[in-house]
C-alpha positions as a Markdown table, in Angstrom:
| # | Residue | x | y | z |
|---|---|---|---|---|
| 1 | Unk | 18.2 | -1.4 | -12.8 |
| 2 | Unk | 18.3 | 2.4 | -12.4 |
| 3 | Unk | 20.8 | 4.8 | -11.4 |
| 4 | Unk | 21.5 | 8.3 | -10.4 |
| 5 | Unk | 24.3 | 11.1 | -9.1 |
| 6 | Unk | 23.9 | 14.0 | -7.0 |
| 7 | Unk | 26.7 | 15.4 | -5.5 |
| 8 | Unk | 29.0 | 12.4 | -6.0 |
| 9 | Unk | 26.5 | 9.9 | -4.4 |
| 10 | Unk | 25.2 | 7.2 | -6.9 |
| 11 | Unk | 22.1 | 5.0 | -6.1 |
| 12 | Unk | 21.7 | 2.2 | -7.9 |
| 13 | Unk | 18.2 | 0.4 | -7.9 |
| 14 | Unk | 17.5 | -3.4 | -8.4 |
| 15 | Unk | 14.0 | -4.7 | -8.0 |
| 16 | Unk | 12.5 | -8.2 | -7.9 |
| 17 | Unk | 8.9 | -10.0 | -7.6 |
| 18 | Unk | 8.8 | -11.8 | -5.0 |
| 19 | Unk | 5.4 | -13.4 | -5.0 |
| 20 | Unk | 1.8 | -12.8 | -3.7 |
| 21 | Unk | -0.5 | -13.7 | -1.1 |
| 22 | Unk | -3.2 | -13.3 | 0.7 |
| 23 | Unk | -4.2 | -11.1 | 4.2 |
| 24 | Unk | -7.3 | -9.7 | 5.7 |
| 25 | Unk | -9.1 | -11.5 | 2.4 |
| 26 | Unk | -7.3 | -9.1 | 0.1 |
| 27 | Unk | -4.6 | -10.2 | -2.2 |
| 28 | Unk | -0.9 | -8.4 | -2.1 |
| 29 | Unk | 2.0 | -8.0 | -4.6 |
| 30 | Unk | 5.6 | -8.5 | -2.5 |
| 31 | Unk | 8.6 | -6.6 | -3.8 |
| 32 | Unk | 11.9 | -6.4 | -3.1 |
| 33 | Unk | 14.4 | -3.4 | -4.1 |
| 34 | Unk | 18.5 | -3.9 | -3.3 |
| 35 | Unk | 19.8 | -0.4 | -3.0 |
| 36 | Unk | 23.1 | 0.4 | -3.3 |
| 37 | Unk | 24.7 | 4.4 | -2.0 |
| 38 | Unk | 28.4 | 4.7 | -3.5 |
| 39 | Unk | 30.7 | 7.6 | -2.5 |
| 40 | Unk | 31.9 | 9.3 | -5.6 |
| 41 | Unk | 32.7 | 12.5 | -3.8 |
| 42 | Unk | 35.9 | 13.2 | -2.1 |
| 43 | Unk | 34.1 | 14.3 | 1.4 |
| 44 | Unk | 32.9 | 11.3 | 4.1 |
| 45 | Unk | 29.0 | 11.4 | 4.1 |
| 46 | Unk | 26.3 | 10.2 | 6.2 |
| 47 | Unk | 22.8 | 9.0 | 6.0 |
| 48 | Unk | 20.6 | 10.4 | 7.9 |
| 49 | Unk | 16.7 | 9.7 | 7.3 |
| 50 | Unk | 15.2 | 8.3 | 3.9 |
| 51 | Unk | 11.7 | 9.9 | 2.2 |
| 52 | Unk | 9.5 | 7.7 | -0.1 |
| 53 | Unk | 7.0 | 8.0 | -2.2 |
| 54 | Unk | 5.1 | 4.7 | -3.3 |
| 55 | Unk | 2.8 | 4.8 | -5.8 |
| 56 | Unk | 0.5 | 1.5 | -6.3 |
| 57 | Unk | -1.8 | 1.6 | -9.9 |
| 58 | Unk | -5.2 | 1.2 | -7.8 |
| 59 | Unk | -4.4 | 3.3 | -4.6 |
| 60 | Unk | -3.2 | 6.6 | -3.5 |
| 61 | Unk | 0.1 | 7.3 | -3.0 |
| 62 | Unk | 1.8 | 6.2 | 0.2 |
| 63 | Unk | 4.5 | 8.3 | 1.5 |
| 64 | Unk | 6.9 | 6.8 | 4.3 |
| 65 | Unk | 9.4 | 9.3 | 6.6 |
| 66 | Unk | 12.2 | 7.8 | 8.4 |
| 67 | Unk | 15.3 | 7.6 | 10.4 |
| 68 | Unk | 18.1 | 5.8 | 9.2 |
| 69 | Unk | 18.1 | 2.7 | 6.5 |
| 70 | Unk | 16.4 | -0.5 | 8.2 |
| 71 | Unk | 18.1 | 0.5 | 11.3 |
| 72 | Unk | 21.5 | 2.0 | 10.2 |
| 73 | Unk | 22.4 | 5.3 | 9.8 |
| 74 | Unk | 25.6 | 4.6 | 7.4 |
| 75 | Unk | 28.6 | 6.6 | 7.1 |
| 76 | Unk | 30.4 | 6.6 | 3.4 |
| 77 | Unk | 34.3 | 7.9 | 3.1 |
| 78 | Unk | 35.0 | 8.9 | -0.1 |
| 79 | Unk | 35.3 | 5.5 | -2.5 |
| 80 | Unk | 33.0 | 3.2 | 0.1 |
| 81 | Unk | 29.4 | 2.1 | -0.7 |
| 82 | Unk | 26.7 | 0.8 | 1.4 |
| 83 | Unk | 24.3 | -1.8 | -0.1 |
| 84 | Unk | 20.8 | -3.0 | 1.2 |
| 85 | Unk | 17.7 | -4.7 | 0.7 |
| 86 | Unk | 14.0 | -3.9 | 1.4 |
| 87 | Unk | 10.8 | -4.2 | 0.4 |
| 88 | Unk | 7.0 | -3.2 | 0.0 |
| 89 | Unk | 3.8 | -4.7 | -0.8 |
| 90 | Unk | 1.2 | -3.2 | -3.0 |
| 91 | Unk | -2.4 | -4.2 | -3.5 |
| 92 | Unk | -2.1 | -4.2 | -7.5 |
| 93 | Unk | 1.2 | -5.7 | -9.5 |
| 94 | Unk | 2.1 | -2.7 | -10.9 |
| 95 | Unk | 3.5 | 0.7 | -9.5 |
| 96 | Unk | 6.6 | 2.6 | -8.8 |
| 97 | Unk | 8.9 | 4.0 | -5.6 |
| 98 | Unk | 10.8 | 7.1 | -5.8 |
| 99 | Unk | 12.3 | 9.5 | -3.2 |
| 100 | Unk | 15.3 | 11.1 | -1.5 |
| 101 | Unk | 18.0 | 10.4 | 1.3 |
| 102 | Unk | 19.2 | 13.2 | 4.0 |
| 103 | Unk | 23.0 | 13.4 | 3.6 |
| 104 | Unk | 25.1 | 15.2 | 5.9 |
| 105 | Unk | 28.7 | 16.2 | 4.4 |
| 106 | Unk | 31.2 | 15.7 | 7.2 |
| 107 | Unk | 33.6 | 18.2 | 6.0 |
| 108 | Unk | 31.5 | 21.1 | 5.4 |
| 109 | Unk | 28.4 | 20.3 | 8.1 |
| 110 | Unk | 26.1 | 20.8 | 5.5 |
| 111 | Unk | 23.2 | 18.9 | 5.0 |
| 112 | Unk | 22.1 | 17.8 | 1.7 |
| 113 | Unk | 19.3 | 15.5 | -0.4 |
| 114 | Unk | 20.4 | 12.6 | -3.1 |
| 115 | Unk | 17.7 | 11.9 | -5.0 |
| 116 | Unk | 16.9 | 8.0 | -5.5 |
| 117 | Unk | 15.4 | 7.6 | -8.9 |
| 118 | Unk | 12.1 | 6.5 | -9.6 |
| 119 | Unk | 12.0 | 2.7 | -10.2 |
| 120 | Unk | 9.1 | 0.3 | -11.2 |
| 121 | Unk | 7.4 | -2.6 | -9.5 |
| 122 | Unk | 5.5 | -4.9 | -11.8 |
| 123 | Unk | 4.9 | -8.5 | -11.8 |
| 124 | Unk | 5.9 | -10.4 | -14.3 |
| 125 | Unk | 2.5 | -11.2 | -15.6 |
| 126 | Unk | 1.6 | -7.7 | -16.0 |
| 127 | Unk | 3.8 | -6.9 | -18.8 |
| 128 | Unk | 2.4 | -7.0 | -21.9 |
């Protein structure tokens, strides 16, 4: 589990194997990541689009732009939290996801990135 706060948001990271299989004759690694966005601040927030950056151990990175969380576009009062789960698949069992969420601040209008902390993927059997 990791965790991090900017400007009163925390993200908390869990991550889990989740198995692998095969497609298109190539093997994958599925992994799944619980996400959690809890409103320390004392303003109501929004999410507004998420940014990743997914870094597999035999590929390039893969970076992924979008609106919302799996749909949802979650507003946080001050003291609320907003948990979710999600996943990726990587052609190796080992790599990492890191990135950002857009925040709007309702009370000053501002917009505003939290920073969600790197966090690794890695089968089981690939730990030494």
């Amino acid at each position: 589990m990791v965790s991090q706060i900017t400007r009163g948001i925390k993200i908390t990271v869990l991550t889990s194997f989740e198995g692998t299989y095969f497609k298109n004759y190539k093997i994958h690694f599925a992994f799944s990541y619980q996400i959690t966005i809890e409103n320390h601040s004392k303003d109501s927030v929004q999410l507004t689009s998420r940014h990743w950056e997914i870094f597999d151990s035999l590929n390039n990175i893969e970076i992924v732009d979008g609106e919302g969380i799996i749909g949802k576009k979650p507003v946080l009062k001050p003291g609320e939290n907003h948990t979710y789960s999600s996943g990726c698949l990587l052609s190796s069992p080992y790599g990492a996801m890191k990135g950002h969420f857009n925040m709007i601040n309702f009370t000053n209008t501002k917009t505003f990135k939290v920073i969600i902390p790197t966090f690794r993927l890695c089968a089981p059997f690939a730990l030494n």
